[in-house]
Chimera marker file (.cmm) of the C-alpha trace (Angstrom):
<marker_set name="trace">
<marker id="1" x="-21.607" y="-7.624" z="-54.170" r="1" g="1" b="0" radius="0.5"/>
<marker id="2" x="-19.233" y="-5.244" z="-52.678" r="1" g="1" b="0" radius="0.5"/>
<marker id="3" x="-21.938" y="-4.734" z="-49.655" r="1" g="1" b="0" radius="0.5"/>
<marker id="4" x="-22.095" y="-8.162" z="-48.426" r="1" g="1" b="0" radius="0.5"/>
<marker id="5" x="-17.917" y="-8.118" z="-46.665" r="1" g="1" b="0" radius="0.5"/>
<marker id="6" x="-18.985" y="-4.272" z="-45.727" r="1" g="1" b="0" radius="0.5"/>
<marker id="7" x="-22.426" y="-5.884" z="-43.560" r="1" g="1" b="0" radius="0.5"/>
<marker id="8" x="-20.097" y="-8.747" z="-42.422" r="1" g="1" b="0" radius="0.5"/>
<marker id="9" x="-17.383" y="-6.453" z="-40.703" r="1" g="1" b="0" radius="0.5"/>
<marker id="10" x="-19.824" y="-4.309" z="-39.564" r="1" g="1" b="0" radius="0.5"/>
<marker id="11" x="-21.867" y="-7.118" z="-37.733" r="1" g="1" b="0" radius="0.5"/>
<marker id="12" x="-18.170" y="-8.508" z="-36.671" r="1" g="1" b="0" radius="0.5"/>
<marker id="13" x="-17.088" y="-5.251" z="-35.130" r="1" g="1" b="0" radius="0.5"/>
<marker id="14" x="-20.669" y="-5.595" z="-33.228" r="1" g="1" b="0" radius="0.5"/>
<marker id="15" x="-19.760" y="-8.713" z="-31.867" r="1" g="1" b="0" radius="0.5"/>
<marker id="16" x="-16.625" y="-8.482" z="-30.466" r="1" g="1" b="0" radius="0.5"/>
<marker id="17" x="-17.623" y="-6.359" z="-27.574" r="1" g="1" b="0" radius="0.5"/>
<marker id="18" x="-19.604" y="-9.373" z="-26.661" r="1" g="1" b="0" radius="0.5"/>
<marker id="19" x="-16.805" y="-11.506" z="-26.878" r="1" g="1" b="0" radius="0.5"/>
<marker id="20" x="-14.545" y="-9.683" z="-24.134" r="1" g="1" b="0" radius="0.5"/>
<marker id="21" x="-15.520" y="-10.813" z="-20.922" r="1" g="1" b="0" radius="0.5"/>
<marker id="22" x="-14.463" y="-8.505" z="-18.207" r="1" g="1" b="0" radius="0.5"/>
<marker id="23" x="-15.488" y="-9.725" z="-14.604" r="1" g="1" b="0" radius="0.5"/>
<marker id="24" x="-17.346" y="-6.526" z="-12.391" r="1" g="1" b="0" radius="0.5"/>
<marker id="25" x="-19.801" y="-6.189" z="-9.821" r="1" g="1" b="0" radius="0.5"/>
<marker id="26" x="-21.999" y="-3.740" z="-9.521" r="1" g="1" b="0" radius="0.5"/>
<marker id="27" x="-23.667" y="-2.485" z="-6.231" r="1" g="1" b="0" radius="0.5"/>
<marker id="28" x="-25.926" y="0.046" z="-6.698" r="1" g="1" b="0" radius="0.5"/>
<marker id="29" x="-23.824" y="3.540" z="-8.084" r="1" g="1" b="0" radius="0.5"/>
<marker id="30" x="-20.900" y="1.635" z="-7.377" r="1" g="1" b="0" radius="0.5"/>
<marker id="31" x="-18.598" y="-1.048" z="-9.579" r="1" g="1" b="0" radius="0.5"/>
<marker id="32" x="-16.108" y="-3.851" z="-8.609" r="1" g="1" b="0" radius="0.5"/>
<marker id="33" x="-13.657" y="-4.023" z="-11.304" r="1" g="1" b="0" radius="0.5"/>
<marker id="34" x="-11.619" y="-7.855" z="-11.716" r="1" g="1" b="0" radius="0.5"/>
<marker id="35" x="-8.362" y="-7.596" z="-9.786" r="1" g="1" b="0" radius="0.5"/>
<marker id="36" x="-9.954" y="-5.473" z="-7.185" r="1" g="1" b="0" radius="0.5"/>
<marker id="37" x="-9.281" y="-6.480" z="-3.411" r="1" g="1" b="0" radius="0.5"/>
<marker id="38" x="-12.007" y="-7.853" z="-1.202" r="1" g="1" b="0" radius="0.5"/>
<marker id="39" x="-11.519" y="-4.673" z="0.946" r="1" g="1" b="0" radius="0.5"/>
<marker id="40" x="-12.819" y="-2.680" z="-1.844" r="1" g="1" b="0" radius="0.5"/>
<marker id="41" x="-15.247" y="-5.424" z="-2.604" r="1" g="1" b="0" radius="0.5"/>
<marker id="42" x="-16.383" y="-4.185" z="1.053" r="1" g="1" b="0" radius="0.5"/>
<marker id="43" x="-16.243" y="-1.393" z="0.730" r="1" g="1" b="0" radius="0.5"/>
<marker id="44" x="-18.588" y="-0.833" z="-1.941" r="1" g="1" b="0" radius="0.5"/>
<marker id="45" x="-20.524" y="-3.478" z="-1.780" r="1" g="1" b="0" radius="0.5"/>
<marker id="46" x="-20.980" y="-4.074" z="2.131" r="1" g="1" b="0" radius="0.5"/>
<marker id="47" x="-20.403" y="-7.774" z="3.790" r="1" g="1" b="0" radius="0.5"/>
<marker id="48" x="-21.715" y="-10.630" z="1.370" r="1" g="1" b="0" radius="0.5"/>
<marker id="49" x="-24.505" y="-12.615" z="2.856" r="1" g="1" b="0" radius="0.5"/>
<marker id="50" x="-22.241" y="-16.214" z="2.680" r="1" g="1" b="0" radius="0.5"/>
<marker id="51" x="-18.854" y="-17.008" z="1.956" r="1" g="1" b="0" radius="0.5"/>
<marker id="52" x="-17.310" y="-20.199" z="0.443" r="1" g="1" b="0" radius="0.5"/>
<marker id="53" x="-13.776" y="-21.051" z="1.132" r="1" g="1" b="0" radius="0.5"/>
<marker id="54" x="-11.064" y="-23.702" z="-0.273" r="1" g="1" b="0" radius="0.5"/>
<marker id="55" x="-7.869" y="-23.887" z="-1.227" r="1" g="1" b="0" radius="0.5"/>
<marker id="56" x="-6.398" y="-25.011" z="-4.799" r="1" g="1" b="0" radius="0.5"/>
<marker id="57" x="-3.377" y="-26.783" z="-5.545" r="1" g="1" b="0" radius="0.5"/>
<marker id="58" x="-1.862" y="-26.208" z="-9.122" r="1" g="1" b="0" radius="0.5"/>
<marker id="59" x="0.739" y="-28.163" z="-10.785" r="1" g="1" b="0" radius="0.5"/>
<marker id="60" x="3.080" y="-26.894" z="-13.423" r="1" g="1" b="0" radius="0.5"/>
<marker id="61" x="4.999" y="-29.091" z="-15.661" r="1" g="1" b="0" radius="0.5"/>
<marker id="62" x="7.754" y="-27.515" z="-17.524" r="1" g="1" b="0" radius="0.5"/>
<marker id="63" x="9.821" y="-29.719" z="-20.066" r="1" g="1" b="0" radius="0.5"/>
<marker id="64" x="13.447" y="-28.567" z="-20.897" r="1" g="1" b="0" radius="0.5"/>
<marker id="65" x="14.242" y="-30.371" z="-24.750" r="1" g="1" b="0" radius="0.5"/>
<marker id="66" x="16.812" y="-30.550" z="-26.866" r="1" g="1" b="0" radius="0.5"/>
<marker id="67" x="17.306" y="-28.178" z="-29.439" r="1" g="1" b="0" radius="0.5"/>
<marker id="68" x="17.324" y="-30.715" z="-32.294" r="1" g="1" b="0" radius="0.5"/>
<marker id="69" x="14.073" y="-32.039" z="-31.684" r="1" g="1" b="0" radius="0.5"/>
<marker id="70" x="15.075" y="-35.436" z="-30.136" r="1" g="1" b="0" radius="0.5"/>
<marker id="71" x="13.481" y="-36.380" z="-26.317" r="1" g="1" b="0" radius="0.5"/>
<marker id="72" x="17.379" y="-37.864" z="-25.055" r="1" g="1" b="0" radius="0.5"/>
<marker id="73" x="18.251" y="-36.077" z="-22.358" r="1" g="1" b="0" radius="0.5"/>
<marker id="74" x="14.767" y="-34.022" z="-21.499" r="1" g="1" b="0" radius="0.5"/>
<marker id="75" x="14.264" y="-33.116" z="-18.538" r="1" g="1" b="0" radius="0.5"/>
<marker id="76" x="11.192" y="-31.766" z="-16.889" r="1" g="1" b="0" radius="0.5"/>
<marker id="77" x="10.584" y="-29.617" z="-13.477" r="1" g="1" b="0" radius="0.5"/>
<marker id="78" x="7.743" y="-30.114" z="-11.353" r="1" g="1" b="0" radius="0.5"/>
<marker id="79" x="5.831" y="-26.480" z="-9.963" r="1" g="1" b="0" radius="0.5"/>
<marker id="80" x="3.287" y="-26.612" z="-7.152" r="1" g="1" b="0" radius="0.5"/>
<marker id="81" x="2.118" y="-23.684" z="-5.635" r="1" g="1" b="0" radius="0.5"/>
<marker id="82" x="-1.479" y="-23.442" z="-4.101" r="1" g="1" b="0" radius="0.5"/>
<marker id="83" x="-4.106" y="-20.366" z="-4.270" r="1" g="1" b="0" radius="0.5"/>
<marker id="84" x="-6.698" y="-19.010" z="-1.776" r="1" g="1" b="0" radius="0.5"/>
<marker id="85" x="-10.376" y="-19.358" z="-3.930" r="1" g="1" b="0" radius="0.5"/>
<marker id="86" x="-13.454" y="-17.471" z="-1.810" r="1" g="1" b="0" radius="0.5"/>
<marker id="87" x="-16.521" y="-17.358" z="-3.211" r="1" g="1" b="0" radius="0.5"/>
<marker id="88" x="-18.737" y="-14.733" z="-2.074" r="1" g="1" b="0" radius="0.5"/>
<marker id="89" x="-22.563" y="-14.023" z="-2.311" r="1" g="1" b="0" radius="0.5"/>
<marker id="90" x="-24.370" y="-10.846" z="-2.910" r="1" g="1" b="0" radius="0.5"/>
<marker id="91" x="-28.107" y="-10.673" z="-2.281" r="1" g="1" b="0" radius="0.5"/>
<marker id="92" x="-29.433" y="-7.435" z="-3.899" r="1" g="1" b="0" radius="0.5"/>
<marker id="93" x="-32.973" y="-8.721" z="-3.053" r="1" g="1" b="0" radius="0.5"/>
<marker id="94" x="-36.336" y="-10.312" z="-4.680" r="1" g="1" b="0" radius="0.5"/>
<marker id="95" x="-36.080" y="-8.706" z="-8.244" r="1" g="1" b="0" radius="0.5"/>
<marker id="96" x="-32.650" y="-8.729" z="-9.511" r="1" g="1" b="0" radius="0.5"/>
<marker id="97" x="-30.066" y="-11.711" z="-9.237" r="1" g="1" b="0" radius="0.5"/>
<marker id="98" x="-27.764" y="-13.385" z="-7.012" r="1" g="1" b="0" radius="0.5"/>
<marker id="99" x="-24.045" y="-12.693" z="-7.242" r="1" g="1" b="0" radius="0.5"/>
<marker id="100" x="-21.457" y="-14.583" z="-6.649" r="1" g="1" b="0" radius="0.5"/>
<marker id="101" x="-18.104" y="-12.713" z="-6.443" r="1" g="1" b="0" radius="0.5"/>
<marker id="102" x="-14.669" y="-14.919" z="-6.897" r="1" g="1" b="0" radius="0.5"/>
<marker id="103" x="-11.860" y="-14.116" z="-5.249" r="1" g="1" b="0" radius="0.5"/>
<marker id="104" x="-8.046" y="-16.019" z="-6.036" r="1" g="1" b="0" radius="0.5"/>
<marker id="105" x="-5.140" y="-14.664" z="-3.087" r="1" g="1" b="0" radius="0.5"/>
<marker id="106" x="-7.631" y="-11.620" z="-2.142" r="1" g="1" b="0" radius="0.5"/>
<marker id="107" x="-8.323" y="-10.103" z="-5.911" r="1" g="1" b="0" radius="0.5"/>
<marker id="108" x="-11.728" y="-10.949" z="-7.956" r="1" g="1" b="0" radius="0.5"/>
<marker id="109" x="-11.067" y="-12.534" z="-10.923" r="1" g="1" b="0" radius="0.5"/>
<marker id="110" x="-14.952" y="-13.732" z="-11.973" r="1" g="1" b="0" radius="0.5"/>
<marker id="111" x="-18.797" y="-12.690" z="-11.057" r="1" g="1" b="0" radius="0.5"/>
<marker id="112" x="-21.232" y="-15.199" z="-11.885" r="1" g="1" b="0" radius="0.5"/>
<marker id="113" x="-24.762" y="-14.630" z="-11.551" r="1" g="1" b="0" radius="0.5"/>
<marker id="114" x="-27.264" y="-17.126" z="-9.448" r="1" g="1" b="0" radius="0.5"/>
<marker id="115" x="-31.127" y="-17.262" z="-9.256" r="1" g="1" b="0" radius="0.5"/>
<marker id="116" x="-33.166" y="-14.384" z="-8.182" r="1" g="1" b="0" radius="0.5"/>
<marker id="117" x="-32.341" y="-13.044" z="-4.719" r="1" g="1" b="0" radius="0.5"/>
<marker id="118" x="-34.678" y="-13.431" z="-1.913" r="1" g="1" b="0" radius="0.5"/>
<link id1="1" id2="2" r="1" g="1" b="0" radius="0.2"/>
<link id1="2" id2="3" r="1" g="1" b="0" radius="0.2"/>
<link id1="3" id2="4" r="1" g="1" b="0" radius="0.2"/>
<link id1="4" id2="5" r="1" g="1" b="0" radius="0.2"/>
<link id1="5" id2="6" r="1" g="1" b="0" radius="0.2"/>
<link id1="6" id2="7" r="1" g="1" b="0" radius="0.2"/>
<link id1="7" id2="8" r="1" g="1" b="0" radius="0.2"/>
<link id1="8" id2="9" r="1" g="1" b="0" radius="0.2"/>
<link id1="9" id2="10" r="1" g="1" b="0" radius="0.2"/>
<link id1="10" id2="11" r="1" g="1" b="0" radius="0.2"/>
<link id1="11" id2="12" r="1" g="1" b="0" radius="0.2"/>
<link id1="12" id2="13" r="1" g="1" b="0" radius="0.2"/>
<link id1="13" id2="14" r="1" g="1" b="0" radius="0.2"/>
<link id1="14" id2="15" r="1" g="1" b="0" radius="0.2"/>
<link id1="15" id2="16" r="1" g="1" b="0" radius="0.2"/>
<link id1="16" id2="17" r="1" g="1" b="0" radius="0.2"/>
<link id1="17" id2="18" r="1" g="1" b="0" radius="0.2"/>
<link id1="18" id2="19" r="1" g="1" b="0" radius="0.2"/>
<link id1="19" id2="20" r="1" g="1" b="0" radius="0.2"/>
<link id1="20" id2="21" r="1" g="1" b="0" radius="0.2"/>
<link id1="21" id2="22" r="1" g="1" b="0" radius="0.2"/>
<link id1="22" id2="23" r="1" g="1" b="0" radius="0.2"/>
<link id1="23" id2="24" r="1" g="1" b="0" radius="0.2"/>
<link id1="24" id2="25" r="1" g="1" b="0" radius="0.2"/>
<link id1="25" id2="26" r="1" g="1" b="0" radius="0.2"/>
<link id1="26" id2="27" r="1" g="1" b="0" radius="0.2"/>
<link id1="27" id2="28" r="1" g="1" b="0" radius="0.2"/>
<link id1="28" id2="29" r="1" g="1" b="0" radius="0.2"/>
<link id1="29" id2="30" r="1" g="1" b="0" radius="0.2"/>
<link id1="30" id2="31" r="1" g="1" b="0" radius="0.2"/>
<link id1="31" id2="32" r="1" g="1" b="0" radius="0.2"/>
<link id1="32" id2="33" r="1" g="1" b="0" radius="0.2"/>
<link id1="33" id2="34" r="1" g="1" b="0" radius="0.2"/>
<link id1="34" id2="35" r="1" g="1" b="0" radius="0.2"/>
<link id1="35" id2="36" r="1" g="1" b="0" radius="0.2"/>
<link id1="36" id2="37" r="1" g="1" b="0" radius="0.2"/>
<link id1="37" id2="38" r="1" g="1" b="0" radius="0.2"/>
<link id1="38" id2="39" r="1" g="1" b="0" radius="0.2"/>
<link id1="39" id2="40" r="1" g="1" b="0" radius="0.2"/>
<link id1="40" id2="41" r="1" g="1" b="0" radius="0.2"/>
<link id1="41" id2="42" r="1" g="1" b="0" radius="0.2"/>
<link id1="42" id2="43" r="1" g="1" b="0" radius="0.2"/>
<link id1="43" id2="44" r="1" g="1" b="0" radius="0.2"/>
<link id1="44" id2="45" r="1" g="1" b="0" radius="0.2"/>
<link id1="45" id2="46" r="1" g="1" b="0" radius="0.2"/>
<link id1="46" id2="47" r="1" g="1" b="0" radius="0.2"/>
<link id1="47" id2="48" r="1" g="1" b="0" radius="0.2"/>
<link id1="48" id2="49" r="1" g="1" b="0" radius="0.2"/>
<link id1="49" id2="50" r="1" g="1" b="0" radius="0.2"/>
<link id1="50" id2="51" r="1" g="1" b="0" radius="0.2"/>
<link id1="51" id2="52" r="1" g="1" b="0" radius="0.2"/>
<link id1="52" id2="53" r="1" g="1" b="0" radius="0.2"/>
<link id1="53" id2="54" r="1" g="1" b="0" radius="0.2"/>
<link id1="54" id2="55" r="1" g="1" b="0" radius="0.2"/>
<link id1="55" id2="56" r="1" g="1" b="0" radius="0.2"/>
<link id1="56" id2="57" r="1" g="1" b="0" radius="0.2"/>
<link id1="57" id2="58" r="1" g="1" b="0" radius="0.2"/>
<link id1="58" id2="59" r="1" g="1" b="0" radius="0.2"/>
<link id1="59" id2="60" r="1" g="1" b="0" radius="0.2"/>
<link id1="60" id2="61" r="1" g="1" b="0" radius="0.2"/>
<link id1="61" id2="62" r="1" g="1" b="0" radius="0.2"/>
<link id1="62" id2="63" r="1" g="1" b="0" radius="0.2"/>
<link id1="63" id2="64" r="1" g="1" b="0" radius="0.2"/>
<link id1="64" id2="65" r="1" g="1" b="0" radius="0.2"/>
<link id1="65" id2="66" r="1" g="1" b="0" radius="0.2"/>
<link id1="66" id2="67" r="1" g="1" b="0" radius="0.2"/>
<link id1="67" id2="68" r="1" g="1" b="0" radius="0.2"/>
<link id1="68" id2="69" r="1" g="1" b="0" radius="0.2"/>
<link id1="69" id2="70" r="1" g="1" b="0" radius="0.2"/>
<link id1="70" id2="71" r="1" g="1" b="0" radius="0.2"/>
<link id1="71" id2="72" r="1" g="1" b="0" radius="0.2"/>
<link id1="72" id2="73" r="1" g="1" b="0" radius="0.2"/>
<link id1="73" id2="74" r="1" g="1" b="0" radius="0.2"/>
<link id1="74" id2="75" r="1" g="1" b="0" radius="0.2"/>
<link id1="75" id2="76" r="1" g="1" b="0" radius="0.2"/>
<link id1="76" id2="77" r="1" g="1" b="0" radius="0.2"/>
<link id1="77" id2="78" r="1" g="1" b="0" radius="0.2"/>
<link id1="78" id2="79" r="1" g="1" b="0" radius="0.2"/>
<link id1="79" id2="80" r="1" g="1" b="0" radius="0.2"/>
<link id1="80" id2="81" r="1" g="1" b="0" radius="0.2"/>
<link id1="81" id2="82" r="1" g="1" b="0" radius="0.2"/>
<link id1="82" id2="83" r="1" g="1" b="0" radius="0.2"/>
<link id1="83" id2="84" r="1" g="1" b="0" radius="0.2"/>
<link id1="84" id2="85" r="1" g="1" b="0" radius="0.2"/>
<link id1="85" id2="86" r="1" g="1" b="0" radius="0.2"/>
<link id1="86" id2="87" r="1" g="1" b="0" radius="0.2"/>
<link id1="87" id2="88" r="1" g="1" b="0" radius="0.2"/>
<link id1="88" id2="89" r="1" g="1" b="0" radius="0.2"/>
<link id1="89" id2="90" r="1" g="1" b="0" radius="0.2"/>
<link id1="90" id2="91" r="1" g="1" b="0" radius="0.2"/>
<link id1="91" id2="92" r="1" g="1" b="0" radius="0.2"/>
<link id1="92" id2="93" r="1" g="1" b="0" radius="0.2"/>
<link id1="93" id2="94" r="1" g="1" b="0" radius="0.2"/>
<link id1="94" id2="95" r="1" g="1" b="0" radius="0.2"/>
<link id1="95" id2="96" r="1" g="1" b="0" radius="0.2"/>
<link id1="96" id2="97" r="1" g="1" b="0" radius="0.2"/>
<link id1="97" id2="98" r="1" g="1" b="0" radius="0.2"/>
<link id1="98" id2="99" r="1" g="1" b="0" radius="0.2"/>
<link id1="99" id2="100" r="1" g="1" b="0" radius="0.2"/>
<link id1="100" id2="101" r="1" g="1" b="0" radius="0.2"/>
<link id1="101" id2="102" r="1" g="1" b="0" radius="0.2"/>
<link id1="102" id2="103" r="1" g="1" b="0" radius="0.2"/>
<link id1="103" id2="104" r="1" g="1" b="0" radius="0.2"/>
<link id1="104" id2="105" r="1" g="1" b="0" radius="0.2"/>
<link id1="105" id2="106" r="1" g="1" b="0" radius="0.2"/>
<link id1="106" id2="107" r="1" g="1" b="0" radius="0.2"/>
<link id1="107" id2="108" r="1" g="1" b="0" radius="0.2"/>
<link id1="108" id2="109" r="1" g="1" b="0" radius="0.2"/>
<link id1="109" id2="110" r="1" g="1" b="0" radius="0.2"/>
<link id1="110" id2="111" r="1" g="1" b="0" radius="0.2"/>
<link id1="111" id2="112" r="1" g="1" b="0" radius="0.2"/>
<link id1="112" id2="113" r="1" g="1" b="0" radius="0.2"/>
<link id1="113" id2="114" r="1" g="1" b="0" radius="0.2"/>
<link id1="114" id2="115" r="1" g="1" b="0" radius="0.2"/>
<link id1="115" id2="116" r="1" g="1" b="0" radius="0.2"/>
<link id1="116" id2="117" r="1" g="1" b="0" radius="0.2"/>
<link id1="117" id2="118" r="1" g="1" b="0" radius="0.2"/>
</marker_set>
């Protein structure tokens, strides 16, 4: 009985790796890490074969309470602020997949992979 919880941490610690998503994109010898700049992006990758661009507004509510629990006398403070999003696309050719590299204000911050390349 004691070898059952020993095979269920063991297959836990096997799936955690799994479970941290890190955002990288790899071109050839060469890896994009997230929070890299699009210069590096170019730099080791080369120009992407399309680009996507738009602009996000994001709204922050932030609620100032009492301390005793009660809602007299909130009051709450309105944030905007709005982010550069540019989606790029990688071609790497007929046998491996399209990327798409996401960039937020000039860092990556996701890779998400498209159908085959062309």
């Amino acid at each position: 009985m004691r070898t059952l919880p020993a095979a269920l941490a063991f297959v836990a610690c096997l799936a955690l790796p799994s479970l941290a998503h890190a955002a990288s994109l790899r071109c050839g010898n060469k890896l994009v890490s997230e929070g890299a700049s699009q210069a590096d992006a170019v730099a080791k990758c080369g120009q992407p074969v399309s680009t996507e661009t738009k602009r996000e507004r994001v709204t922050t509510k932030s609620r100032d309470g009492r301390r005793d629990g009660s809602r007299r006398g909130d009051s709450s403070t309105e944030y905007s602020t709005s982010s550069t999003v540019e989606e790029w696309t990688y071609n790497f050719g007929p046998n491996r997949l399209l990327q798409v590299a996401i960039f937020r204000d000039g860092l990556l911050v996701d890779v998400r992979s498209g159908g085959y390349g062309y």
